[in-house]
Structure formats: C-alpha cells, structure tokens
N, C-alpha and C positions, 0 to 999 in steps of 0.2 A: 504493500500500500504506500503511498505518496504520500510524505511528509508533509504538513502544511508549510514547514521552511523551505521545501523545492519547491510548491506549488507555486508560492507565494513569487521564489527566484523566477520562474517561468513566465507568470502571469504580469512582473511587475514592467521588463521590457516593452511588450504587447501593449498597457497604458500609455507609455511615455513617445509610440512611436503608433498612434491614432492618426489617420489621416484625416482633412477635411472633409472626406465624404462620411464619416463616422460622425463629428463634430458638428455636421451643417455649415459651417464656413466657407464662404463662398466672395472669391476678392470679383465685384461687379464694379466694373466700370461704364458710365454714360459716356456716350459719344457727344459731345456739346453738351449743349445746357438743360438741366432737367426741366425746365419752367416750359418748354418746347410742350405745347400739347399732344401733340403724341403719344408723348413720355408718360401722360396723365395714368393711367392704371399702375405704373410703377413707384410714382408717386404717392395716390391711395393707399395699393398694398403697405408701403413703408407708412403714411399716418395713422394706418386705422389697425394696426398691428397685424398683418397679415402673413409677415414672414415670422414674426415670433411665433405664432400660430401655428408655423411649419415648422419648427425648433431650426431654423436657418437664421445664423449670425454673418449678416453682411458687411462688408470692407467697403463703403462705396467711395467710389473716385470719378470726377468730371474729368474727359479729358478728350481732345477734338482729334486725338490719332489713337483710337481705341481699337480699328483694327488691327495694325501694328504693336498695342498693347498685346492683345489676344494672342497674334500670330509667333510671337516675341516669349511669351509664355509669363508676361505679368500680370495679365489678367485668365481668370475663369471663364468670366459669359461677360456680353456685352451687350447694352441695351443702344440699339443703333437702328436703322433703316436696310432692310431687306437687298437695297441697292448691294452691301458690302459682302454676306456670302455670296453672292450669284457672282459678284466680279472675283471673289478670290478664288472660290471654285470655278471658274473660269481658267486662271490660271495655273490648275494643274494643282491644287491645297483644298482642302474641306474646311470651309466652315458651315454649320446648318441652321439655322432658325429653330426652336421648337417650341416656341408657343408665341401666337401674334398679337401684338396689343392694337395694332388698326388696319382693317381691310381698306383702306383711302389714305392716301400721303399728307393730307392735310394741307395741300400748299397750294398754294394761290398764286397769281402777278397782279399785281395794281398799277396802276400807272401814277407819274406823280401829281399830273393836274396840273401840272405850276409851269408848263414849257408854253411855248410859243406853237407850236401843231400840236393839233388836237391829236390825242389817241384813241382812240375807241377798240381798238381790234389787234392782235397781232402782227398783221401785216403790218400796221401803219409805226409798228416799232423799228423797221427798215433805215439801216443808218444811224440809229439811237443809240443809246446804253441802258443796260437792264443790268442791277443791283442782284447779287446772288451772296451766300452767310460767304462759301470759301468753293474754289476750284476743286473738282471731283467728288462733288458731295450729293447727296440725292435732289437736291432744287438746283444746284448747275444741270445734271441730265434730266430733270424737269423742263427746264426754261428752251435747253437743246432740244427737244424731243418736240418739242409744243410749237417750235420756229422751223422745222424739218415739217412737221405735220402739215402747218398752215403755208406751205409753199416757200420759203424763205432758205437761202445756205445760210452753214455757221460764218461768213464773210461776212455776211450782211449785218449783223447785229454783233455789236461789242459786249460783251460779260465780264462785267468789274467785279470784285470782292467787295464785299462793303461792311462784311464781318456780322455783328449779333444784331438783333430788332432794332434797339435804340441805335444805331449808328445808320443801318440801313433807313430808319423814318428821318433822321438828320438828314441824310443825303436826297432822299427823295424832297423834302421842307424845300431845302437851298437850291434843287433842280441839276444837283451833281450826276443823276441820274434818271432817265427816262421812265423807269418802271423798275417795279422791285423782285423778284421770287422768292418768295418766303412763306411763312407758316403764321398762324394765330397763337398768342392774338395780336400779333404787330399787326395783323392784317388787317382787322377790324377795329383795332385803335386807331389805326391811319385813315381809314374809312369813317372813322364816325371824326375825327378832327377836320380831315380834308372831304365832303359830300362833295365836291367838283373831281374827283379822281375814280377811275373809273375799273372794273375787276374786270380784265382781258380773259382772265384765266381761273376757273375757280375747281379743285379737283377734293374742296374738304366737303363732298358730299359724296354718296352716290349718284343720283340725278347729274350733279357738275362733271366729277370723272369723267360717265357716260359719255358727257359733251366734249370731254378734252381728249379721250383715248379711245373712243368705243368699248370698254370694258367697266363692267361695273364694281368690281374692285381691286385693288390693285394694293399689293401690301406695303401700307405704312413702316412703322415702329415694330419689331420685332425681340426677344430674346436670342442670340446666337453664343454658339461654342463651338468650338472644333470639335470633331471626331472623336481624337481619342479623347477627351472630356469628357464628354458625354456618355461614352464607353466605359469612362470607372469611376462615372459619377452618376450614373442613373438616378438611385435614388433621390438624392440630393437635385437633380434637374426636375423631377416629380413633382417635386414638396415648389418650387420654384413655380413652377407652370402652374399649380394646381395655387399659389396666396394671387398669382394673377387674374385667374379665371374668377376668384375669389372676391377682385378690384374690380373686375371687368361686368359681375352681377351687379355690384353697390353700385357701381356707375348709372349702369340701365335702369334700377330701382327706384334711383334721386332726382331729383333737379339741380339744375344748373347752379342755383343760386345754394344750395345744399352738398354740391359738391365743392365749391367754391371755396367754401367758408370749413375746409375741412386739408387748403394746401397754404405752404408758408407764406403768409402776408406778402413778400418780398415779388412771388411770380405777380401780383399785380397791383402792387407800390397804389396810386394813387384813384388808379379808375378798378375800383371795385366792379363798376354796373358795365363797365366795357369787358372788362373780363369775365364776366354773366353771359354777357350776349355772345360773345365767343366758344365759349363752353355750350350754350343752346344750338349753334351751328354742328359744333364737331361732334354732339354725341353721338352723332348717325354712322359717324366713321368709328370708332369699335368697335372692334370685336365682340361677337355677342359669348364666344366659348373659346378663344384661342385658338382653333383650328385654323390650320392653312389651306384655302383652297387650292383646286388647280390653276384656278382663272387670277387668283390673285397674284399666285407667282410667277405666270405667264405673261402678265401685263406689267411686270417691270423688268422681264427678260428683255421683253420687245420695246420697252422704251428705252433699257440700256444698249441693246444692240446698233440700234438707229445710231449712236455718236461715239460710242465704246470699241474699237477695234477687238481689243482681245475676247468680250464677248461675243459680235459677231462671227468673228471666224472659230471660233473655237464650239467644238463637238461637245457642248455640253451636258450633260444630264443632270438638267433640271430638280430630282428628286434627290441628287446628293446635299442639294441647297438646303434642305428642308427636314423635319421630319413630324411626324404627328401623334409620335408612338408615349410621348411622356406628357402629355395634353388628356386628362380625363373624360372619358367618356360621358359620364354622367356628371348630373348637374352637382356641382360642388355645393353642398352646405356649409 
C-alpha cells in the first residue's frame, strides 16, 4: 500500500504544474478598442459576471496587433473581426473563430457634409478621401469592397488613416476628409451632430448589409484561437462560448437604454441618449446563439477576396476559419 508520504510526493508536483486549461485562465486580448460595439457581448459577459460564472479568470489586454499577438503565442483567443482568421488561414496558418458575437460588421461610411460637392452616393466619393480607424483592418476592406462594388478602382478614391472615432469625427468636422468608414456609435454621434451629412453606406443592419453586399449576414466580431489552442483547451473555449451566448441572450432580453447603463461610463462620456440610439440600431446585428453561418462566412471571404490578393488566389477552405463545435446547442440558462 502507498504511503501517504509518496502519495503526497507524487500528487504535490501535479498541483504546482496545473495548466491554464485546469485553472480557467485565459490571456484575451481585444483587437482595438472594447467600446467598439461589436465588442458589446464581450463587454456584458465581463459586467454582468458571466465569465466568473464559467470559473474562467481572464488576462485582458487592448491591443491593435492582436493577431500577431495570437500568432506570436502571447495571446490565447482574440476578440477581433472574422476578417483576420480567413486572411491568416489564407496564408497557409489556422486561426478559427468559435463563437460569433455579430452576424453584420456594424460599419457604416458617412460623408462629412462640410465639403464643397455634394455627396450623396459612393460614386460621387471619386477623387475624395474616405477616413478609415488603420490600413488592413476590417473597415479598410469594407470601404474597398463597397468602391469595387459601386463601379469605382482602388485609384480613384484615396484611404487615409484617421485612427479611433474621436479623431476620425475631428477630421470629418474640419473636412480633412470626405467621408469616414467606421462603426457606432461614432456613426451616429456624427449623424445626430452633423443632420446635413449623409450614410452612403450602412451594413449595421441586416436590411443595410443586404443593400451593401447582397448577403444578409456577414460576420462581424468574432472569438478566434488557433488550432492547436483550441485543441488543449476545449474545455476552457466551452465555458468561453457558452458566458457569451450567455451576453448574447441578456442583450436580446433588454433595451437599449438597459443595456446601456450596464457598460463603463467612459464608452459614452457625455451623450448618454446618443449612445441609446446606437445601441437601438445595432441590436439587430447579434448574434442570436453564436453560431456561424455558412452565409456569414462566405460574405467576408468574398468581400476580402475582391482587394486581398493572398485570399483571392489562395485555395482556401473556408471551414478551417471557423468552427461551431464548442458553441452550445441548447439555449444557455
């Protein structure tokens, strides 16, 4: 029989050399800024205790090269836009998605109203400049996909950086730029300040989408990991998918002004009721359970191929982007 001094020897190593996936610990890093509505379900889970609730202790970190984090191995999972596994899996590396926070990208273009020709349309953006957060980002092949679509080459129309909301509403104010592609609620803060500027582009609906891509969803905000993560982290991706789906009912459940009044003061500083109205717009675009369609992820394959070389030419398969296996069937209580 086994002394309880060897057992003890045996068992005490085996404590001290737990790994994350035992512990719930999970280093998440946002891609940009969490205040990005999109991000909103990740948000919720994190106020309304929804990962504690999955015994998961998160690391979180903002940071605007998060898949370089991921790929790099400083991060876990990354809370980003769908755009980044299909282009890294593209090139010949796995990352997957496995649970979605919004079937619609949430992004819009406005125009600034303040120029000297009228805009009303995309064409009429021919020769202008259109404001984007940063090069290579999901609202750059946005803003390209949208000027390819509506007849126009990428010659025709110049795409500045203009960096986060407030800097980009600056540059649109002073007419540093002709239009902007961005997300809510800079969109609809801009809109309710400036009523002369005009939404060329609206894809945070379904109905909008429809208008912008012929598809009626297309994946926003998503959760991604690589392969082998996900591989010796199951469980722990589980408990993750499932305090989302978790964000993702309380969302549908509430109102606006209910959901509102439940994330850090900070994401909307002084316009309370602008940030209401925003929130009323985007609830359409969530996810109602995290599941990835097929239509969802086919509709920003094909809007990245359009301006992306390495996805177009590349033999992709699609289904390594993604997966739907750690996304609960049933409705989460």
């Amino acid at each position: 029989m086994m002394t309880r001094r060897r057992a003890l020897a045996i068992s005490a190593p085996l404590v001290g050399c737990r790994s994350r996936e035992s512990t719930g610990q999970v280093r998440l890093v946002i891609n940009g800024s969490s205040s990005v509505l999109g991000y909103l379900p990740h948000v919720v889970a994190q106020q309304l205790g929804f990962y504690r609730e999955q015994a998961l202790r998160l690391r979180v970190e903002n940071l605007l090269g998060a898949p370089k984090a991921l790929m790099g191995g400083s991060a876990d999972v990354v809370v980003g836009y769908f755009d980044h596994p299909v282009r890294i899996t593209a090139l010949g590396r796995t990352a997957r998605a496995f649970v979605i926070l919004a079937r619609a990208p949430g992004a819009a273009i406005v125009s600034s109203g303040r120029g000297l020709k009228p805009i009303r349309h995309i064409t009429d953006l021919k020769g202008g400049l259109v404001g984007i957060p940063n090069r290579g980002g999901a609202l750059d092949f946005f803003a390209k996909y949208l000027l390819l679509r509506n007849g126009l080459s990428l010659d025709d129309v110049r795409l500045v950086p203009v960096g986060s909301s407030a800097s980009a509403i600056a540059s649109l104010e002073l007419g540093k730029v002709d239009a902007w592609s961005g997300t809510d609620p800079g969109i609809t803060r801009y809109s309710r300040m400036h009523p002369e500027a005009e939404i060329l582009a609206d894809a945070r609906t379904a109905d909008g989408l429809e208008r912008c891509t012929g598809a009626r969803e297309q994946a926003g905000a998503v959760f991604y990991a690589t392969a082998e993560w996900l591989d010796r982290n199951a469980s722990t991706a589980r408990r993750l998918a499932r305090a989302i789906q978790q964000a993702l009912q309380w969302i549908h459940a509430h109102t606006a002004e209910e959901i509102a009044r439940q994330v850090p003061p900070n994401y909307y500083g002084s316009d309370f009721e602008g940030y209401v109205q925003a929130l009323e717009k985007a609830k359409d675009m969530y996810s109602r359970d995290g599941h990835m369609s097929q239509e969802a992820a086919s509709s920003v394959h094909r809007m990245l191929a359009a301006s992306v070389e390495s996805v177009r030419i590349s033999q992709l398969d699609l289904s390594k982007a993604y997966t739907n296996m750690f996304v609960a069937a049933e409705p989460v209580k």
